[in-house]
C-alpha positions as CSV (number, residue, x, y, z in Angstrom):
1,X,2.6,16.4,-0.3
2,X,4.9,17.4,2.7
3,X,4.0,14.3,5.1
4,X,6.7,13.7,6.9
5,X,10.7,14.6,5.2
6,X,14.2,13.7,6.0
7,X,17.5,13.5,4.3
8,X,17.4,10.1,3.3
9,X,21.1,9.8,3.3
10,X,21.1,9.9,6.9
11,X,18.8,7.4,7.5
12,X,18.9,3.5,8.2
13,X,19.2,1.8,4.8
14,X,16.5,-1.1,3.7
15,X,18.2,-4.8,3.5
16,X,18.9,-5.7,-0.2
17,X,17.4,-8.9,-1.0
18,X,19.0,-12.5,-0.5
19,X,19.8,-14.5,-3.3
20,X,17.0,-16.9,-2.5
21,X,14.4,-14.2,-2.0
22,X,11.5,-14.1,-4.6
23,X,9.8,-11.0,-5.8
24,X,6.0,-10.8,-5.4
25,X,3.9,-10.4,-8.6
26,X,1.2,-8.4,-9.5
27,X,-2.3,-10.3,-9.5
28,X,-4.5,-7.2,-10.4
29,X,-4.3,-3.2,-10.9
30,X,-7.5,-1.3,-10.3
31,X,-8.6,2.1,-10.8
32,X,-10.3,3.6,-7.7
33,X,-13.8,5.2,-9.0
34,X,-14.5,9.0,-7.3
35,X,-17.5,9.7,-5.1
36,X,-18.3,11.7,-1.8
37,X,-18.4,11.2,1.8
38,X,-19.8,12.5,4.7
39,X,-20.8,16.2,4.4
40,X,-19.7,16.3,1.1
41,X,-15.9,15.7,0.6
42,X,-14.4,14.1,-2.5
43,X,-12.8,10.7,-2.1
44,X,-11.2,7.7,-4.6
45,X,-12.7,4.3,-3.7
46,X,-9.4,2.7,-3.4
47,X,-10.5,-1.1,-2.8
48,X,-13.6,-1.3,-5.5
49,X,-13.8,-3.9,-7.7
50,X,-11.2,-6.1,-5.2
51,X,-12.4,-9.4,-4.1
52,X,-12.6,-9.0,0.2
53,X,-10.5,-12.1,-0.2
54,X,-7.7,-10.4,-1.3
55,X,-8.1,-7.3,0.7
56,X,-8.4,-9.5,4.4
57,X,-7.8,-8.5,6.9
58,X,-8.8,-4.7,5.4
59,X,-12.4,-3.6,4.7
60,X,-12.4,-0.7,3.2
61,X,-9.6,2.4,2.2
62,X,-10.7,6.2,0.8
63,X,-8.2,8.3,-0.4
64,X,-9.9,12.2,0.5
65,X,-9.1,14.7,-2.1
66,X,-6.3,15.4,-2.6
67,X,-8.4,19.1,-3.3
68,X,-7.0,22.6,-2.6
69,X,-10.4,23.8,-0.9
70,X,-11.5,28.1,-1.6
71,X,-12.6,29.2,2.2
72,X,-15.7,28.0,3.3
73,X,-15.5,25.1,1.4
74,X,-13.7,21.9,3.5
75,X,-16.0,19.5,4.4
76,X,-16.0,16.3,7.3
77,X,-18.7,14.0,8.5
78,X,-21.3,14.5,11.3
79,X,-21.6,12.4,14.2
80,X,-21.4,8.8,13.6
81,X,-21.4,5.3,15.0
82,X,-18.6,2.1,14.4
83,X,-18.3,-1.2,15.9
84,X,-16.5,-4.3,15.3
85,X,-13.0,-2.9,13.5
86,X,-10.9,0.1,13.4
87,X,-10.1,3.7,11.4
88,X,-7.3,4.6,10.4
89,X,-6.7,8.2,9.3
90,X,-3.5,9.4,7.9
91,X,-3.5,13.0,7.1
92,X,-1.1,14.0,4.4
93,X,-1.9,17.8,3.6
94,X,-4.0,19.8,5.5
95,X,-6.0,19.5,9.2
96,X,-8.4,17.6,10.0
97,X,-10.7,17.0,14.0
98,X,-11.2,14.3,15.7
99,X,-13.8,13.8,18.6
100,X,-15.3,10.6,20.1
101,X,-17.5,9.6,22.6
102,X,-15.0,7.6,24.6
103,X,-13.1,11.1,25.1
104,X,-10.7,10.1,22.2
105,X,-9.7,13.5,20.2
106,X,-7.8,15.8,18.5
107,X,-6.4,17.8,15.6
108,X,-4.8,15.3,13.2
109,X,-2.1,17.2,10.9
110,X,0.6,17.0,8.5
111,X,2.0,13.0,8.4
112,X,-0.2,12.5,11.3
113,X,-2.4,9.4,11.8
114,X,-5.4,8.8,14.5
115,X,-6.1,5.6,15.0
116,X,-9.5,4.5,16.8
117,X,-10.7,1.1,18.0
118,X,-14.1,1.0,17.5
119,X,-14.6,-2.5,18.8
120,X,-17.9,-2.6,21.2
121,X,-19.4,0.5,19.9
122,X,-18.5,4.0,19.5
123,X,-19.6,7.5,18.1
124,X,-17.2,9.9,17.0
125,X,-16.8,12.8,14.2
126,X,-13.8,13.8,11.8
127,X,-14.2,17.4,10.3
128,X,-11.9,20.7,9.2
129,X,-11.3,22.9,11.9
130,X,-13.1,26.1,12.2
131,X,-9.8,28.0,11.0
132,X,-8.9,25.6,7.7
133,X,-12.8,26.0,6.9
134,X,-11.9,30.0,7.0
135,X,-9.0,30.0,5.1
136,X,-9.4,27.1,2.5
137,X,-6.6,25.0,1.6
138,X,-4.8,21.8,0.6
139,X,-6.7,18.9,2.3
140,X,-5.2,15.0,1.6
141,X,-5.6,12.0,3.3
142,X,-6.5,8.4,3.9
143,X,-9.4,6.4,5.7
144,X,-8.4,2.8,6.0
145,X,-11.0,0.5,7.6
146,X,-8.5,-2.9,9.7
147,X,-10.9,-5.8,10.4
148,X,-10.9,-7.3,13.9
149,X,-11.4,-10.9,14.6
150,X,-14.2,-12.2,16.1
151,X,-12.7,-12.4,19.6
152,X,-12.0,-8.6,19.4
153,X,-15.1,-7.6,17.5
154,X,-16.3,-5.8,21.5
155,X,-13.0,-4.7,22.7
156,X,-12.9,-1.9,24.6
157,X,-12.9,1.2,22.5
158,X,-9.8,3.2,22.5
159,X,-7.5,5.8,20.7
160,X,-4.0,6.7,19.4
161,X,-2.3,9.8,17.8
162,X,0.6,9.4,16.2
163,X,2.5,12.4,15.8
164,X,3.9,12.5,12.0
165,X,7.4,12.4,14.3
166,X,6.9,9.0,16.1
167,X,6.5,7.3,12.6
168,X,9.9,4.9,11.8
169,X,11.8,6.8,9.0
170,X,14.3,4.4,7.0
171,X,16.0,4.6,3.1
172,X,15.7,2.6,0.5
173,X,19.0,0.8,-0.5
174,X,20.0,3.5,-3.0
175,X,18.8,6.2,-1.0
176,X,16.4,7.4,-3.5
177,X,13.0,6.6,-1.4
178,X,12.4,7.5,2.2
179,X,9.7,5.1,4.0
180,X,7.4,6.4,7.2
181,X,6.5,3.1,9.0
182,X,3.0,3.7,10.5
183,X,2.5,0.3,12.0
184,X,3.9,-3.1,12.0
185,X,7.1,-4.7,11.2
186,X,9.3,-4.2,8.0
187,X,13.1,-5.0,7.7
188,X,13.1,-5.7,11.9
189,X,12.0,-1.5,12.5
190,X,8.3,-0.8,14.2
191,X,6.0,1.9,13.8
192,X,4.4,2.9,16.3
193,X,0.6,2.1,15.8
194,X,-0.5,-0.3,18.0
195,X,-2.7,-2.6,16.4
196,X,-5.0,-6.0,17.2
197,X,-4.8,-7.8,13.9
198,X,-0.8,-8.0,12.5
199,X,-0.3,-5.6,9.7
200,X,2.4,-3.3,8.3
201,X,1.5,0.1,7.0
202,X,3.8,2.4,5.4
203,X,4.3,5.8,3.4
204,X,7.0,5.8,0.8
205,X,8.2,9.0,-1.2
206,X,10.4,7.6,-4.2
207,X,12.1,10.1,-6.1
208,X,12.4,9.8,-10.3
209,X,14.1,7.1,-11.2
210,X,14.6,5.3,-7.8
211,X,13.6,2.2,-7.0
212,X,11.8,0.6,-3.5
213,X,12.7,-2.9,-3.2
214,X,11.5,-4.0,0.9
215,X,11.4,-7.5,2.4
216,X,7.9,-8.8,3.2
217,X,6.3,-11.6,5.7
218,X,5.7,-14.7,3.3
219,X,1.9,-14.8,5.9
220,X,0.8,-11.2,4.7
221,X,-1.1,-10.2,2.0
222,X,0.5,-6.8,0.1
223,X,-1.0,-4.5,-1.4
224,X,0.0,-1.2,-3.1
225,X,-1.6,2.0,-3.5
226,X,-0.7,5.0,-5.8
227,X,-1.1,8.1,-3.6
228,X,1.0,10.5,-6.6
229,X,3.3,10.3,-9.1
230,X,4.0,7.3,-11.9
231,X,5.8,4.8,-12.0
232,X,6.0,0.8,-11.6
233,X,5.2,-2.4,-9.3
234,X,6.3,-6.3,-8.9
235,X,8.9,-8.4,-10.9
236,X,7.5,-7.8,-14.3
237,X,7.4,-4.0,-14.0
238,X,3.5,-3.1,-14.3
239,X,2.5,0.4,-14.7
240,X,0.8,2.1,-11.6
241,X,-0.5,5.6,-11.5
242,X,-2.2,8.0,-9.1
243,X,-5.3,6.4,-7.4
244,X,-4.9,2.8,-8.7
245,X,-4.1,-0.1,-6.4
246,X,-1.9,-3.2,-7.2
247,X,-2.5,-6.5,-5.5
248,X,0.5,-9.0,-5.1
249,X,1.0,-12.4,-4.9
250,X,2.9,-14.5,-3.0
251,X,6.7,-13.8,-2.1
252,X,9.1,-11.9,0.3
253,X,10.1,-8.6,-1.1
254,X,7.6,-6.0,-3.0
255,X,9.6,-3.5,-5.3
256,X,7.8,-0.8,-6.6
257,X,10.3,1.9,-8.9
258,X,9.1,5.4,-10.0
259,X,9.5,6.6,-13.5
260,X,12.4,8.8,-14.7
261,X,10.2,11.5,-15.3
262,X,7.5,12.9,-13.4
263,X,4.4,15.5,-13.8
264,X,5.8,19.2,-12.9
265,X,3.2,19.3,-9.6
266,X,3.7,16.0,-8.6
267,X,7.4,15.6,-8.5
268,X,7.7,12.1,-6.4
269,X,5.9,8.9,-6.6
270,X,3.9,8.6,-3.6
271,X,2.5,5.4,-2.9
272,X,1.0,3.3,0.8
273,X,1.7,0.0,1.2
274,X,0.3,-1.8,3.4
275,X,-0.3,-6.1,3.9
276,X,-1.8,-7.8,7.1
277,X,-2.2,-11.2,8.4
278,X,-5.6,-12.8,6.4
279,X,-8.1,-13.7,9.8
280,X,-10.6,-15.9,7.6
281,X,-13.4,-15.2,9.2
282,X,-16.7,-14.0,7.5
283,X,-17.2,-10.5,6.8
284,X,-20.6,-8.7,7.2
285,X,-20.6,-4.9,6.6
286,X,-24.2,-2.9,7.2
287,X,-23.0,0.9,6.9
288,X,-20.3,1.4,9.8
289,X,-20.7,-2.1,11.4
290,X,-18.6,-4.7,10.2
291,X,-19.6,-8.0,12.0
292,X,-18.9,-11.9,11.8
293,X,-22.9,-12.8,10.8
294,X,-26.5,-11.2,10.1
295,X,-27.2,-11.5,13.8
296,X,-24.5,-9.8,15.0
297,X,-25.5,-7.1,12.6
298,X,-29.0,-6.4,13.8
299,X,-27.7,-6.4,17.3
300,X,-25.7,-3.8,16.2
301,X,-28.3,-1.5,14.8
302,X,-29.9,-2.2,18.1
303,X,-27.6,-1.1,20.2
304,X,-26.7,2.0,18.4
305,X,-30.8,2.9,18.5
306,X,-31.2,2.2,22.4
307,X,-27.9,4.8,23.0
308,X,-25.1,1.8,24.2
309,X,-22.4,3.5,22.3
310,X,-21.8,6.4,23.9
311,X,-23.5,9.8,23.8
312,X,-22.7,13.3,21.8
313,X,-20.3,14.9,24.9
314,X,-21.6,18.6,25.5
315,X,-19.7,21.1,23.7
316,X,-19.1,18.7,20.7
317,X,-17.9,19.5,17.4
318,X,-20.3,20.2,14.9
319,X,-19.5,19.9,10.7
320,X,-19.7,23.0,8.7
321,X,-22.4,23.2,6.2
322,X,-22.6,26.1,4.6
């Protein structure tokens, strides 16, 4: 799980807490159920089972593979449509295309994250590239699904790539945890995704043993997901494995330690945290339209039919089936 790495040691460190600062708690721990998307690609459901309540202002997170593909075998998704929110794909291991109809593009890699604004109505594909398809190999990742507010629900589509170099790298206190801030605000440092509703997303490597403890806005919702690894979240020390996801309660600091000892091919517990600020608005989802009412919705399927997001640009990519 390469990411992005640095030598912690010469990194900026994370705040240690204030004596008046409280420690969120754990409310739940879930176990994300295994399915497939698209053309056929394994994923964890990372959210199922969690109240859209708690989740707000997030809709919806897949964790793809982690799988160590035999050539021929990577899969993507064909050519589909989005409105009203945004995706947010962070590749860990492996490659992974891009393409939209707004000319948004390109070959997300290694600690790399595309993010796309869907907003009035966009098509757009994610699949392996021709070469990874050829040669198999390690593909990780994660689709996160951020809400937008009613006000933003038409914005005008657009799209960033963020190198895996842009991301903010900074240390835990004792060194033994390096954090890649994707987006949003933690300890005063930004990442660089821009982003319409507030949120903080972050990567965080901590080694056997170590211990993550990182202030929090008291306004956020947090949430933490196990990428890899073992080890344990909130004040009270709860047990958190690969592919479950912790929900916290209120507080200003999250602390998340990894066990002493670790599986032999996953040396490191891996974990994303991420929290936003909740917009309180209703939530309907129909497939890849995430709207504020039933109306809205149908519009939606409308618009898609009569050809108002965009069209297929000539010389598109195309998944593999084989």
């Amino acid at each position: 799980m390469p990411a992005i790495t640095a030598d912690t040691l010469t990194l900026r460190r994370i705040a240690a807490p204030a004596p008046s600062d409280t420690d969120r708690p754990v409310r739940s721990i879930t176990t994300g159920p295994r399915g497939f998307e698209g053309e056929g690609f394994p994923v964890v459901r990372a959210f199922a089972g969690v109240p859209a309540a708690e989740l707000d202002p997030f809709v919806h997170m897949d964790q793809m593979g982690e799988v160590d593909y035999e050539p021929g075998d990577p899969r993507g998704t064909d050519w589909h449509p989005h409105r009203g929110f945004e995706t947010v794909t962070y590749m860990i291991d492996g490659r992974f295309a891009h393409q939209d109809s707004h000319g948004g593009g390109g070959l997300i890699t290694d600690g790399a994250t595309q993010w796309m604004t869907a907003g009035s109505g966009i098509l757009h594909i994610e699949t392996p590239p021709a070469e990874l398809v050829e040669s198999g190999g390690l593909f990780h990742g994660i689709q996160l699904w951020v809400n937008l507010p009613r006000k933003d629900k038409f914005a005008t589509p657009r799209y960033q790539a963020i190198e895996g170099n842009q991301v903010r790298l900074l240390s835990s206190d004792d060194g033994g945890a390096l954090v890649r801030i994707i987006a949003g605000n933690l300890d005063g440092h930004l990442g660089p995704g821009t982003t319409y509703t507030p949120i903080t997303l972050a990567h965080a490597t901590i080694q056997p043993g170590a211990q993550l403890d990182i202030p929090w806005r008291r306004d956020f919702n947090a949430l933490v997901y196990a990428l890899s690894g073992r080890g344990t979240v909130g004040p009270a020390a709860h047990p958190i494995h690969q592919g479950q996801l912790a929900v916290l309660g209120p507080g200003d600091r999250i602390k998340v330690a990894a066990r002493g000892s670790q599986d032999a091919h996953r040396p490191a517990l891996e974990v994303l945290i991420l929290g936003g600020l909740p917009i309180r608005e209703p939530v309907y989802q129909y497939g890849p339209f995430v709207m504020t009412n039933k109306a809205e919705l149908i519009q939606a399927l409308e618009d898609y039919q009569a050809g108002k997001f965009g069209t297929i640009p000539p010389n598109a990519l195309m998944p593999h089936r084989p």
